[in-house]
Structure formats: structure tokens, C-alpha cells
C-alpha positions as CSV (number, residue, x, y, z in Angstrom):
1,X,-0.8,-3.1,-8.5
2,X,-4.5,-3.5,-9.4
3,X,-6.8,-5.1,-7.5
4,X,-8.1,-6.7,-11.0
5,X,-4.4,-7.6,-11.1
6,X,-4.2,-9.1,-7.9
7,X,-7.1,-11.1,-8.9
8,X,-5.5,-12.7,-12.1
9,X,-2.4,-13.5,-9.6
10,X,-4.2,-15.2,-7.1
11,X,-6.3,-17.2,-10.0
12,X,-2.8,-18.6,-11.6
13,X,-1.8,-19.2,-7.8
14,X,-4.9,-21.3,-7.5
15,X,-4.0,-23.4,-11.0
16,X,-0.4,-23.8,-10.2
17,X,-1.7,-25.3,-6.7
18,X,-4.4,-27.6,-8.8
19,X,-1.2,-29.0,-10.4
20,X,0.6,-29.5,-8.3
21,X,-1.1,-31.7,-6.5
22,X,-2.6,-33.7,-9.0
23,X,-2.2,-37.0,-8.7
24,X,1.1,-38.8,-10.7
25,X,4.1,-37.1,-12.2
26,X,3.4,-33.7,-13.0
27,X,6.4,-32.2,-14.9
28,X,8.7,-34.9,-13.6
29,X,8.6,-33.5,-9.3
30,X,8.9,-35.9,-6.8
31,X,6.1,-35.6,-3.8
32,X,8.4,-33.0,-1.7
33,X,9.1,-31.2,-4.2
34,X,5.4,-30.6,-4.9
35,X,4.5,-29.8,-1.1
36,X,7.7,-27.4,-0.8
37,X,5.9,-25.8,-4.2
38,X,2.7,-25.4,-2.1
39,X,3.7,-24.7,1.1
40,X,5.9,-21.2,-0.8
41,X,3.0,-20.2,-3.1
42,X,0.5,-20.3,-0.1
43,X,2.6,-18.6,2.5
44,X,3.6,-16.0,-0.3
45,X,-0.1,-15.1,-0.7
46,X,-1.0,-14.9,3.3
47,X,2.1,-12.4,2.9
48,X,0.7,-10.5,0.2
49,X,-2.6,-10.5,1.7
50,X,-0.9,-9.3,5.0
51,X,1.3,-6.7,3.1
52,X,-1.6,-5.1,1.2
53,X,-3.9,-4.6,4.0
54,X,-1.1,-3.2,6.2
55,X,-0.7,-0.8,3.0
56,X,-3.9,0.5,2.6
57,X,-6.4,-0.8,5.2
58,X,-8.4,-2.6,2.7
59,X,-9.0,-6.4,2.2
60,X,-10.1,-7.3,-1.5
């Protein structure tokens, strides 16, 4: 993967977040449903992060 790839990912990371936690009834989610949301997406980009540098030594 790119890092201009990577890039774009984290961007629609940061606008799914920006939903999410907007306030009212965003696609119909109750409030835990929203925070489960968040809580994956973040800890699926610390992984990421974690994975890529562990890959090639680099932090983009």
C-alpha cells in the first residue's frame, strides 16, 4: 500500500469519526453503537500505524 493511499484511508477514517459523533441520529445508531464505531476505527488505525512501522521502520 501507498503511503498516498494510506493517507486517503486515514482522511475517510477521520470523516466516518466526524459522523459519528455528530450530534442526533446519524443513520438511525443509538449512542453505543456510535462509540463501539469509534472505539474499532481508532484502535484499527493505532494497529495499522503499529503494523507498518514494525514493517518497514518508517512512520508517515
Amino acid at each position: 500500500m501507498t503511503r498516498n493511499s494510506m493517507i486517503f484511508r486515514d482522511l475517510l477514517y477521520i470523516a466516518l469519526v466526524v459522523m459519528l459523533v455528530l450530534p442526533g441520529n446519524v443513520m438511525g445508531m443509538n449512542d453505543w453503537m456510535k462509540g463501539l464505531i469509534i472505539t474499532i476505527a481508532i484502535t484499527v488505525r493505532v494497529w495499522q500505524h503499529i503494523a507498518y512501522y514494525k514493517l518497514t521502520g518508517k512512520i508517515y
